[in-house]
Backbone as CSV, one residue per row, in Angstrom:
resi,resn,N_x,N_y,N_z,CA_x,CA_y,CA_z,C_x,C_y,C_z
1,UNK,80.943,-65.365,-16.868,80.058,-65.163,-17.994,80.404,-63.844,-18.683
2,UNK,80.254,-63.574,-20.237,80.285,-62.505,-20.612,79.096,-62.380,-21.366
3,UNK,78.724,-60.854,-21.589,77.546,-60.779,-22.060,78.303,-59.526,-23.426
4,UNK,77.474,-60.654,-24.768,77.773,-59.740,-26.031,77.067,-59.197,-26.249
5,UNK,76.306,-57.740,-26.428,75.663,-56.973,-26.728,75.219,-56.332,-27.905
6,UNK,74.089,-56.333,-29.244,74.362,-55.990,-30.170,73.171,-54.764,-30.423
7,UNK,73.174,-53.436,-30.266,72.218,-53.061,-30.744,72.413,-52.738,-32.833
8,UNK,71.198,-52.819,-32.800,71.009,-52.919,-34.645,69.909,-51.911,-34.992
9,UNK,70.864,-51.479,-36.317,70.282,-50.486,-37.336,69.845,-51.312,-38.563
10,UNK,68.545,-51.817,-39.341,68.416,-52.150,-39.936,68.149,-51.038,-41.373
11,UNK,68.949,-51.890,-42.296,68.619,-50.828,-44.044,67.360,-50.732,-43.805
12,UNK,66.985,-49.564,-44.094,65.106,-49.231,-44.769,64.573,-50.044,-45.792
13,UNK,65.210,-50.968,-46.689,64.782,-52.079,-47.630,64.524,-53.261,-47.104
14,UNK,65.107,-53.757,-45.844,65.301,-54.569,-45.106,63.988,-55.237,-45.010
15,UNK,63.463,-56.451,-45.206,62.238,-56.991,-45.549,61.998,-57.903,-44.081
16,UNK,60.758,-57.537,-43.160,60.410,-58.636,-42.069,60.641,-59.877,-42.096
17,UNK,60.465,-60.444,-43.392,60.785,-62.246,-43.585,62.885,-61.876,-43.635
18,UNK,63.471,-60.860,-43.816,64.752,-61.207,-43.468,65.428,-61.169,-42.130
19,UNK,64.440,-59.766,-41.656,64.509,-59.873,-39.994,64.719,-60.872,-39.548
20,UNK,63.518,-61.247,-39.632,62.885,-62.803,-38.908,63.710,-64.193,-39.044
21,UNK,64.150,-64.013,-40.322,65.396,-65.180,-40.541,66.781,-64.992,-39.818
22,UNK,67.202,-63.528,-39.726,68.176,-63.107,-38.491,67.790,-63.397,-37.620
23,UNK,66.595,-63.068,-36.848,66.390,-63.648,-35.618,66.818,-65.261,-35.091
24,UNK,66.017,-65.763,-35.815,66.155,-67.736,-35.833,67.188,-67.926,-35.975
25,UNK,67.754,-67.459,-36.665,69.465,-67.642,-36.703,70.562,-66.833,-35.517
26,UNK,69.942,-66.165,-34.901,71.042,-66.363,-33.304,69.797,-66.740,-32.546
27,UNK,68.426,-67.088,-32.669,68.204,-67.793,-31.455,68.489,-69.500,-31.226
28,UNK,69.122,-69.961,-32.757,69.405,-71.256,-32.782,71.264,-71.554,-32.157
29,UNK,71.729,-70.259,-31.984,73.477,-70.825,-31.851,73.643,-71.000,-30.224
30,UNK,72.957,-71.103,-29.330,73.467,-71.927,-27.871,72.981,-73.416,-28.975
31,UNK,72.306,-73.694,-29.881,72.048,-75.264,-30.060,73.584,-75.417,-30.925
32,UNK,74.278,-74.452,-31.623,74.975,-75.046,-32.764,76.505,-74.880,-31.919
33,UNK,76.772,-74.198,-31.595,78.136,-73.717,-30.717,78.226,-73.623,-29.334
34,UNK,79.213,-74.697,-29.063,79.675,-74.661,-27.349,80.230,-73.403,-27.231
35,UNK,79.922,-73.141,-25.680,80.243,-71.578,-25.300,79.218,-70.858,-25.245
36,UNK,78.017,-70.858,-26.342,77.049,-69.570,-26.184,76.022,-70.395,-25.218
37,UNK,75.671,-69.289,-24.193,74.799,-70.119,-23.261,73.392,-69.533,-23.358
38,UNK,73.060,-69.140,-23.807,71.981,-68.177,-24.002,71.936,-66.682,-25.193
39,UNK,70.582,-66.815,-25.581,70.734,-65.569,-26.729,69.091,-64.788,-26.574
40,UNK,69.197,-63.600,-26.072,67.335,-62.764,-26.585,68.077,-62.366,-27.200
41,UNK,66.398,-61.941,-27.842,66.177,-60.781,-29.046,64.884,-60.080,-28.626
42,UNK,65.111,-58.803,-28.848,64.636,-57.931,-28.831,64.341,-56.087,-29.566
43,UNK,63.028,-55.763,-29.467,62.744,-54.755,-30.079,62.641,-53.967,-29.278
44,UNK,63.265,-52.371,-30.034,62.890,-51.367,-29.245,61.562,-51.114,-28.451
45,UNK,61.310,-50.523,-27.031,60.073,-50.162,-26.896,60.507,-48.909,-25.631
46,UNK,60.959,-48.545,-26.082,61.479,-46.898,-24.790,60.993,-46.074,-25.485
47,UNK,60.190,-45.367,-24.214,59.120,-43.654,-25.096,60.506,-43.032,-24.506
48,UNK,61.458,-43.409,-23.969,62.569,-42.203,-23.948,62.898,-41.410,-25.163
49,UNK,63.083,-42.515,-26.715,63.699,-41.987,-27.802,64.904,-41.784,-27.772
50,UNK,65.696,-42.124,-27.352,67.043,-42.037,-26.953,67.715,-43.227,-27.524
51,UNK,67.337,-44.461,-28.857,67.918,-45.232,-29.260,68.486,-45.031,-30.622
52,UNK,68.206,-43.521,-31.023,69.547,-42.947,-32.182,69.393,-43.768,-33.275
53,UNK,68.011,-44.203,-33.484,67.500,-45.473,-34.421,68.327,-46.836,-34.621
54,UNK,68.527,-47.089,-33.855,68.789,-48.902,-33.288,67.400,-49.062,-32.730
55,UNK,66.916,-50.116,-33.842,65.976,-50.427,-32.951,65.849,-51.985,-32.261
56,UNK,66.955,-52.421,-32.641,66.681,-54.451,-32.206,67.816,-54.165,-31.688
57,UNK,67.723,-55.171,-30.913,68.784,-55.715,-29.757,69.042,-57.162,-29.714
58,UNK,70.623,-57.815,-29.352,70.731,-59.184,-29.381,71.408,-59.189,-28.079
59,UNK,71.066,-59.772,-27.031,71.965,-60.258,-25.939,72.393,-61.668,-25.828
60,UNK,73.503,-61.933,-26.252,74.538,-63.228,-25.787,74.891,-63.262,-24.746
61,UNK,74.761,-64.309,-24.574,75.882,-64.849,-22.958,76.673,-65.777,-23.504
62,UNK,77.785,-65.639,-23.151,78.748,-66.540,-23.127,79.369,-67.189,-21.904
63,UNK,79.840,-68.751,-21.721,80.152,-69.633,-20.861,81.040,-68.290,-19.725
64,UNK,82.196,-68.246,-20.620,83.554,-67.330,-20.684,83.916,-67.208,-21.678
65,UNK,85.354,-66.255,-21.506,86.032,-66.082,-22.200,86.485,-67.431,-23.331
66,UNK,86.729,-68.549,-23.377,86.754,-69.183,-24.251,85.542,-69.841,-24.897
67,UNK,84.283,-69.220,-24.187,83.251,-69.689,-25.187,83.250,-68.536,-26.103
68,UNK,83.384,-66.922,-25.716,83.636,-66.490,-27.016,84.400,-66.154,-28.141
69,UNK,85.676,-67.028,-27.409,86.832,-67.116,-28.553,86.445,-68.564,-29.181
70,UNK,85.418,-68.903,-28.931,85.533,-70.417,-29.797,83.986,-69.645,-30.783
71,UNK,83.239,-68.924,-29.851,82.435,-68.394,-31.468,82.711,-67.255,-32.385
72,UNK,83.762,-66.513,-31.997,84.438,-65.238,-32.626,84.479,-66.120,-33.933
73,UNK,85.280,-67.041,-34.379,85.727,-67.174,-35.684,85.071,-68.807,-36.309
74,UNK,84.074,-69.406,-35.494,83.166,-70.111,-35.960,82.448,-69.980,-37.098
75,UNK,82.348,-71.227,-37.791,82.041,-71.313,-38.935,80.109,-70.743,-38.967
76,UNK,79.491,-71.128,-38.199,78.147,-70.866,-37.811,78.101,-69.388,-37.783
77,UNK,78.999,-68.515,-37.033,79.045,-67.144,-37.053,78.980,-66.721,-38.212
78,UNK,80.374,-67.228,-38.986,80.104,-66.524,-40.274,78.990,-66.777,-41.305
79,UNK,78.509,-68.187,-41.231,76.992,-68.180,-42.045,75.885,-67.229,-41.238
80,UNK,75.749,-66.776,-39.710,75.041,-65.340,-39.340,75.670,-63.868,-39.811
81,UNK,76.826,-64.284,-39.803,76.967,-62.870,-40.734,76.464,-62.629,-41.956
82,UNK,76.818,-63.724,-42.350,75.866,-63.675,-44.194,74.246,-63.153,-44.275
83,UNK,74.021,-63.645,-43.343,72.711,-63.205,-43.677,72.509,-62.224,-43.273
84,UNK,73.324,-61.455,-41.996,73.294,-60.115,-41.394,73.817,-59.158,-42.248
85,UNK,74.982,-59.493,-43.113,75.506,-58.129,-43.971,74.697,-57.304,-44.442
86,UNK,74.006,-58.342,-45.347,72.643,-57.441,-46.272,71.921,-56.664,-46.039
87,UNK,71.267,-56.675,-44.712,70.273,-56.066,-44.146,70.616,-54.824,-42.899
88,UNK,72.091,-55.029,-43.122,72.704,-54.237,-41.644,73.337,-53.048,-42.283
89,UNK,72.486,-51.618,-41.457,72.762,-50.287,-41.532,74.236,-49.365,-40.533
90,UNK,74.295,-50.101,-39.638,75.061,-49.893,-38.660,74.823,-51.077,-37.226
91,UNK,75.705,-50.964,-36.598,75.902,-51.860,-35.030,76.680,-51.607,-34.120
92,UNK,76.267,-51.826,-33.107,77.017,-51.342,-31.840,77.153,-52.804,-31.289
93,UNK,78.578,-52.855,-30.966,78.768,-54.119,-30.255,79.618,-53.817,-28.623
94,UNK,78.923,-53.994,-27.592,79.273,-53.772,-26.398,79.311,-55.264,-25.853
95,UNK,80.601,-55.567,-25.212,81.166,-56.497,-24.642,81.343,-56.381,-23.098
96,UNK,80.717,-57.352,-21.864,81.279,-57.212,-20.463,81.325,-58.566,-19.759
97,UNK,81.880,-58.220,-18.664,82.373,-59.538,-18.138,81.462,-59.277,-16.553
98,UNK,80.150,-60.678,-16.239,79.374,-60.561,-15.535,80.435,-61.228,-14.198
């Protein structure tokens, strides 16, 4: 299994109904693409303060390695990117192998 990791900086214009449409849109891709086996989402909630303003989080799992070379350049990905460009300030993408 690998686990894709995304923490997110959302623009300050960034509107809840677009959030929210990012969300639904990776909690729907284990239904649209073989390989992803699972997807949370999540919001910051650490009184550490130590998230450098990322405040959402996406955890993927993937089958393996060829489930995420079959969603790296998937057509479904790139309609989540579309809707992610707009609203995205910065991202951290951390990749590991469970």
């Amino acid at each position: 299994m690998i686990r894709h990791i995304l923490l997110i900086q959302f623009k300050a214009d960034a509107t809840p109904q677009q959030i929210e449409e990012l969300k639904q849109s990776f909690l729907c891709m284990p239904n649209l693409i073989e390989g992803v086996e699972h997807v949370e989402w999540g919001l910051n909630d650490s009184p550490e303060g130590k998230n450098k303003n990322y405040t959402h989080c996406v955890v993927m799992t993937f089958t393996d390695e060829a489930g995420r070379k079959h969603y790296l350049p998937h057509s479904k990905h790139d309609d989540l990117k579309d809707i992610f460009r707009p609203i995205l300030e910065d991202i951290i993408v951390f990749d590991f192998t469970v």
